[in-house]
N, C-alpha and C positions, 0 to 999 in steps of 0.2 A: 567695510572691513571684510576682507576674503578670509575665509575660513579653510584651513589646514582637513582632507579627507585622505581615506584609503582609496574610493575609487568615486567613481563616475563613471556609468556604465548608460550611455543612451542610443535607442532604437528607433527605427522606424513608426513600432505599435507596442504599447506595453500593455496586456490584459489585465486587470489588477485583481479582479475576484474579490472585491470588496463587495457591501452589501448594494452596489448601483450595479455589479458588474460592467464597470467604466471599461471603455475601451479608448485609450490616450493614441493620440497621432504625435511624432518628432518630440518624446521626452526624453528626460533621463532621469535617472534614478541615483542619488548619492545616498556612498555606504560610507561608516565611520565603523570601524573595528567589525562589529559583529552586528552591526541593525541598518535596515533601512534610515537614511537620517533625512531624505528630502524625496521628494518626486516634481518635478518643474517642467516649463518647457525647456527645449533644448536650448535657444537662442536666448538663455536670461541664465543657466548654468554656469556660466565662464565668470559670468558678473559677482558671484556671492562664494564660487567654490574651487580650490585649486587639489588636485588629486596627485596621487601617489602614478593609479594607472588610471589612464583613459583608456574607455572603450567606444569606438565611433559603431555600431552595427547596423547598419544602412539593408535592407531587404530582411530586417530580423523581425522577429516576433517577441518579447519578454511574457513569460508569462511567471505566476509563484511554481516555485518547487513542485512536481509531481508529486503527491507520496501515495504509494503502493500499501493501502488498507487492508489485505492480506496474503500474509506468503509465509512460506516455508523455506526460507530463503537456503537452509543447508543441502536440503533436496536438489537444489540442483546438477548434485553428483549422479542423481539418477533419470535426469535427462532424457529420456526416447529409452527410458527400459520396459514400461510396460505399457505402450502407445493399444488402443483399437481395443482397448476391453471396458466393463463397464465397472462400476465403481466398486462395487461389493468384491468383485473378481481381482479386481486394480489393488485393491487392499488389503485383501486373505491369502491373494495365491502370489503375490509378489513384493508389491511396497512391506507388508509386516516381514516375512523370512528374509528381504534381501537387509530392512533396518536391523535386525534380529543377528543378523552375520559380520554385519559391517559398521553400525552406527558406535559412532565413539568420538571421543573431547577431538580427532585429530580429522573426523569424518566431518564434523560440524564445521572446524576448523576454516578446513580447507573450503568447503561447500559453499560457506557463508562468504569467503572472500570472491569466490568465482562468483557470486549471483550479483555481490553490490558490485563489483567492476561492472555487468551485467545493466545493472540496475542506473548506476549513475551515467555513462553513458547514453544510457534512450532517456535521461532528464530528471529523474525519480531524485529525491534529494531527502527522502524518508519513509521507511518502510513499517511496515506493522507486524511481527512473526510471529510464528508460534510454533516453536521446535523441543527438543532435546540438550540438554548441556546448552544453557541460554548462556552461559560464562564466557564460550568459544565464540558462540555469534556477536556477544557486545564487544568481545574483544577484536574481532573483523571488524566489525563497524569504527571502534575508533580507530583503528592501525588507517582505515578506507577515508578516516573522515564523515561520515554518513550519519543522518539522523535516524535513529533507533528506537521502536518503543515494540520491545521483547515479551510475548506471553508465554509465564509460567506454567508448563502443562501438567496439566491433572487427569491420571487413567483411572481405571480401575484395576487394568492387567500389569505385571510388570515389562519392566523392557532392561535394555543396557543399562540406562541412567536411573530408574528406580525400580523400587520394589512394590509399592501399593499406593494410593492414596495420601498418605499420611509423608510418607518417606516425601514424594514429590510437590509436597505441600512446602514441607519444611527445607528441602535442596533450593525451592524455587523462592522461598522469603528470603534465605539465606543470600542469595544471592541480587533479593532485593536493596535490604540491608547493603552490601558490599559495593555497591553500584549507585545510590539514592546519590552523590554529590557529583558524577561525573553529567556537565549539560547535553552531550548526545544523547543519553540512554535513558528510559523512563520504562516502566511494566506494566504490563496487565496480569490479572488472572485469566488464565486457559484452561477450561475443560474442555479437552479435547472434541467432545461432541456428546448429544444425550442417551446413542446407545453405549456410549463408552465409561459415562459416570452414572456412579448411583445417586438415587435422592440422599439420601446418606453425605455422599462427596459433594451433592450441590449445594446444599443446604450450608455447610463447611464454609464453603466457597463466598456462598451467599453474604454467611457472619463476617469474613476478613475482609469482601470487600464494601461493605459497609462501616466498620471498625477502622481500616485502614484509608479508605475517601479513593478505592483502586477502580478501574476498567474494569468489565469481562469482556474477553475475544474467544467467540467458540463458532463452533460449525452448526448450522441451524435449518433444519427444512432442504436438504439438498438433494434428496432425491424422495421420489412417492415410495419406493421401497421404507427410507426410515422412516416417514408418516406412518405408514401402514403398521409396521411392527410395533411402533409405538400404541397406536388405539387397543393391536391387540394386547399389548403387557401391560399397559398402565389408564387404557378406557381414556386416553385423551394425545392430541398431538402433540408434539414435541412443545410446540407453542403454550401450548394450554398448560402442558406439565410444568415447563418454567415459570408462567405465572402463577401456578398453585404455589410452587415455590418459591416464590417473593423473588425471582431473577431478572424478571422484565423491568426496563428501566431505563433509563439515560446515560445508565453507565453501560448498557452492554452492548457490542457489537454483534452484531449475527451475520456472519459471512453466508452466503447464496443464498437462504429463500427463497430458492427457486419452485418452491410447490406452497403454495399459501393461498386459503381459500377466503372467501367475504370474512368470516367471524374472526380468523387469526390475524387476517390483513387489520381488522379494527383493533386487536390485541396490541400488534405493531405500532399502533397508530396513537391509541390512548394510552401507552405506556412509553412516548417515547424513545421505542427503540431505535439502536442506526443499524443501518442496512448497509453488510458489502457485497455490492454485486461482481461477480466471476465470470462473463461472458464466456471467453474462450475456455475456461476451465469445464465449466458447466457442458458445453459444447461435447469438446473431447471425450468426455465420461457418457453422452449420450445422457447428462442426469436432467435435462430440459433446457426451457428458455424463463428468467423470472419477466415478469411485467412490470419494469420497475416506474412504467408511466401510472401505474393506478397508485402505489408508494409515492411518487413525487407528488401526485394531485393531492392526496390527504397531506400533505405538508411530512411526511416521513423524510428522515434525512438519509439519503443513499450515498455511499462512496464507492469506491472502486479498487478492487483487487486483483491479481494474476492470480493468485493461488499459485503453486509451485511449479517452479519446471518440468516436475516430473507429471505434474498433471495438464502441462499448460503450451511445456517448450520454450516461454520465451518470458521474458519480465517486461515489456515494455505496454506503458502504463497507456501510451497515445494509441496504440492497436486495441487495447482493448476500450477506451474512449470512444473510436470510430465502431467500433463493435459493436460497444452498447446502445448507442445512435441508432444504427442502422435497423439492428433487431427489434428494437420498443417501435420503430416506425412501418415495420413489415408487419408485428405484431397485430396490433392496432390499425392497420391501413389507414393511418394518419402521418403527412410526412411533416407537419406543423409542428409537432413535441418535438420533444428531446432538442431541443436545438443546441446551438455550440455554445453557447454561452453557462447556459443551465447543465450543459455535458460538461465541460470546461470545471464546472464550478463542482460539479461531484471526484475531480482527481485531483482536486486543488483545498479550498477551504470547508469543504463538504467531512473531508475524509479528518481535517484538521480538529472541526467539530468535535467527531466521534470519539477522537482521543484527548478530548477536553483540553485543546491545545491551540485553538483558533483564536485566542490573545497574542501566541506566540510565532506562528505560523500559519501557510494555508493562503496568504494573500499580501499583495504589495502595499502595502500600506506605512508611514512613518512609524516609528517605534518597534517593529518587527524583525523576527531575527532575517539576512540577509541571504534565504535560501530563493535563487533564481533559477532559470533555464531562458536560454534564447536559441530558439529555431530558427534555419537558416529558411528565407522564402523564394530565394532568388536562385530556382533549381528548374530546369525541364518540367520536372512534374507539379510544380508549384503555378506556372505562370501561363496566364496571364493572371495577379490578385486583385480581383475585386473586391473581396472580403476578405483577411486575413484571417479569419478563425475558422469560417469556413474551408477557406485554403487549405488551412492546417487540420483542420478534422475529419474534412473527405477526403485530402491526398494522402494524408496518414504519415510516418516520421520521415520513411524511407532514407535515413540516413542523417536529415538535415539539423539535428538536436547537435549545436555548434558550442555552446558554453555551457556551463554549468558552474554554479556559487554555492558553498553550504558553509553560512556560518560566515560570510562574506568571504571567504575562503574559495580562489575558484580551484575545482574541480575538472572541468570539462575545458581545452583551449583549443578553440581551429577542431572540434572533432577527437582530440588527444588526448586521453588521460593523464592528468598531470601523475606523476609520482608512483604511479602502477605499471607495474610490468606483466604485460600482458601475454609474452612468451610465457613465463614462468607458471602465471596461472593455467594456460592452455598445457603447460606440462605434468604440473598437477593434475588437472580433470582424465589426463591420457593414461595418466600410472592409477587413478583408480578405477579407471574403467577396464584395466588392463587386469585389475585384481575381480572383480567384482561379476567381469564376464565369465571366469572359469567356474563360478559356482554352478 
């Protein structure tokens, strides 16, 4: 009996990021509505399955959905505004007065939909945020299609969107509530970072996401300047300070750790926490390089993020892949680690993990929702393949991210965005950079 699908989509190599990290030669993959429903070879597919569309991708690669473990995806309005400074400078003397002048429901808006066209494009098919007016970015996300998992941020100073603590507590549940039955969107708790909440707000933090069963996503150890001030305010690192506060744990993401010593690395380690690592962000800001080989070796789960345009330039999640790669192996003068498999597996089911969502996503597998990407291999700078993940992780994307699916829904066709206009958006980012330069 042939069974009635939405598609069948088969490649040359499908990387599954399962827990064997299978690497498949000539399968396919059948989708019914919204899940992976089979993974077979090619040549026994026709036999059990009749689809809606076939996809034949011969020189392709399949791998799960990218997703981008941390961004600020509205920021991308500010793009190359404050390039070549260093973080404290990036944040006081520009990023806070320019949010301060301009950040608004229609700055968010706009921001968020330029970064996921952005975003889906170089393969990303789920992002992790943490912004301002989180209402405008889920509402980008689904007008885009995108999978979303939005952090509620919590300061202690005010801004546009709140007034204190409390205010952005209760904006940010509020908007949990409103949003809890839509399948793209899911939240975290965001404190912003630990010189920006008090023990007071974390502790807060602490109670609801314990009470509630929620994530934290905040900024952790990102440069030795916040170490530092931390030992002097509070006689302990930021690391330390979170565990006195009962923050450390399985729920919480710590984006960069880029400065962590033996005793915090073991903090990380026995508490498992996930780690997102920011390569080119880290870079840019001059804030280091983390070692995320001594994290992988303790069994720490790392994923991977762009951190924002404004900090980063660009969203794509395979640049920063080949990034991370390359650094942990200059690092260490070992070029054994990091391999592509294990690199593969921190932008894929790794990052799935951290958002306690790797039942649902993060790897090809039956019963999973049908978020894909297929890179094209059959390019000048791809070939000769002898490895295909290699291929794809030292040649880097250069273009060749050819489909994209979210939600078995494709997204990405021949390179094109389905149902996005891309004039439009580039006209958008030109009228507010046309506002934003005259300040």
């Amino acid at each position: 009996m042939i069974k009635k699908v939405n598609s069948i989509i088969s490649a040359s190599w499908i990387f599954t990021a399962d827990k064997n990290n299978t690497l498949l030669e000539d399968h396919s993959i059948v989708i019914l509505e919204d899940e992976i429903l089979d993974i077979l070879p090619t040549k026994n597919v026709f036999d059990g399955y009749e689809a809606n569309e076939v996809f034949a991708l011969s020189e392709h690669i399949i791998m799960p959905g990218f997703i981008n473990n941390h961004t600020h995806a509205a920021m991308s309005l500010l793009k190359g505004f404050a390039n070549d400074v260093p973080l404290k400078s990036w944040l006081e003397d520009y990023i806070w007065p320019a949010e301060k002048e301009y950040v608004s429901e229609a700055f968010v808006k706009d921001g968020s939909l330029i970064a996921i066209a952005e975003m889906i494009k170089s393969g990303t098919t789920t992002f992790n945020d943490m912004y301002f007016y989180p209402n405008q970015t889920a509402e980008a996300a689904v007008e885009m299609g995108i999978r979303a998992n939005i952090g509620l941020v919590v300061m202690e100073f005010p801004t546009n969107y709140a007034s204190d603590p409390d205010d952005y507590l209760k904006k940010g549940l509020d908007f949990r509530d409103q949003w809890r039955g839509d399948g793209l969107i899911s939240t975290s708790l965001a404190p912003h970072a630990p010189y920006t909440t008090s023990d007071k707000t974390l502790n807060t933090i602490g109670t609801y996401a314990d009470q509630l069963n929620m994530t934290i996503h905040t900024h952790l150890h990102e440069t030795k300047e916040e170490v530092e001030n931390s030992i002097n305010q509070y006689k302990a690192t930021p690391i330390q300070r979170y565990k006195s506060l009962g923050l450390l744990g399985p729920n919480l993401m710590a984006a960069h750790c880029t400065h962590v010593d033996e005793s915090d690395l073991n903090l990380l380690h026995q508490n498992n926490v996930n780690v997102v690592h920011n390569p080119s962000s880290n870079l840019i800001l001059g804030s280091g390089i983390a070692d995320i080989s001594k994290m992988l070796d303790l069994g720490i789960n790392v994923s991977i993020g762009t951190d924002s345009s404004a900090s980063n330039n660009r969203l794509d999640v395979l640049e920063e892949v080949r990034l991370a790669a390359l650094l942990g192996k200059g690092l260490n003068h070992q070029p054994e680690i990091l391999d592509s498999k294990n690199v593969f597996k921190m932008a894929t089911y790794n990052a799935a993990k951290a958002m306690n969502k790797s039942k649902m996503i993060g790897s090809i597998e039956p019963n999973k929702k049908a978020d894909i990407v297929a890179i094209n291999l059959d390019s000048i700078f791809s070939q000769p393949v002898y490895n295909p993940l290699t291929s794809l992780l030292y040649n880097g994307n250069q273009g060749g991210v050819d489909y994209v699916w979210i939600n078995g829904t494709i997204k990405l066709k021949s390179g094109q965005l389905e149902n996005i206009d891309l004039d439009r958006l580039k006209n958008i980012a030109k009228s507010w950079k046309a506002k934003i330069k005259k300040t």
